[in-house]
C-alpha positions in Angstrom: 136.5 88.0 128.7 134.7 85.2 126.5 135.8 83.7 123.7 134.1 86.6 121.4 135.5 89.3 122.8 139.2 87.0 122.5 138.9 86.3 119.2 137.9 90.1 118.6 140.9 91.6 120.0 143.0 89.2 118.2 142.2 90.4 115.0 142.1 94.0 116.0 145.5 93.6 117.9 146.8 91.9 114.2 145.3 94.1 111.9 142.6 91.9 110.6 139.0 93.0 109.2 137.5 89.9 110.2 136.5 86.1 109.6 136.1 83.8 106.7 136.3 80.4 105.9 136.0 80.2 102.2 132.3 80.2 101.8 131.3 83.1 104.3 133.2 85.9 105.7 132.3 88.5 108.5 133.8 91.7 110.2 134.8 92.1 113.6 131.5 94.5 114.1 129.2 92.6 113.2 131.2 89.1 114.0 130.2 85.2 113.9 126.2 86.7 113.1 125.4 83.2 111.8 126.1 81.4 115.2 127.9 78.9 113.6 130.6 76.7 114.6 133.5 79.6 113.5 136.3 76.1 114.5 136.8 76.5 110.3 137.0 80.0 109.9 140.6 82.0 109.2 141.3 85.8 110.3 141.2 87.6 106.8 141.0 91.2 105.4 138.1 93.2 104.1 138.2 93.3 100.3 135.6 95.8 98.1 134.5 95.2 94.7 135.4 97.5 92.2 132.8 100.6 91.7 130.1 99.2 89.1 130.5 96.0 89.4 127.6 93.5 90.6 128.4 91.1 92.9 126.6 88.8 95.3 128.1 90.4 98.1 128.7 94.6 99.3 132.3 93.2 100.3 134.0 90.2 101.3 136.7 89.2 103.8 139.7 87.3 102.0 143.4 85.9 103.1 145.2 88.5 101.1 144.0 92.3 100.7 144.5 92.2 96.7 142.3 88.9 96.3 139.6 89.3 93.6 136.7 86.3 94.8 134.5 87.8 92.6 136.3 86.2 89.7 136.5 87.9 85.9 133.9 89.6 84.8 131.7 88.5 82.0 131.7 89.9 78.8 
């Protein structure tokens, strides 16, 4: 095993979607795509945005399953 394919069954073993560290998240299928040092980065859960609502992202990975980081929505 490498240090991928660790890290991986960690989070499947835990129940965790993926990584994040507050700027940039990514799931386990598609994990550390950036190639950057991931020493920062926490195990989090996959978070959706509500349906119709634009954000910069088509999901993110967050600490907590009911965290909103796409903040309150403008009116």
């Amino acid at each position: 095993m490498n240090c991928l394919e660790i890290i991986k069954a960690y989070l499947k073993e835990h129940g965790f979607d993926g990584l994040q560290n507050g700027e940039c998240g990514c799931e386990i299928s598609d994990l550390i795509p950036c190639d950057c040092d991931c020493s920062r980065c926490r195990p989090g859960y996959k978070v959706l945005p509500p349906d119709g609502r634009e954000c910069e992202f088509d999901f993110y990975i967050c600490d907590n399953k009911d965290d909103e980081p796409w903040g309150e929505e403008e009116g």
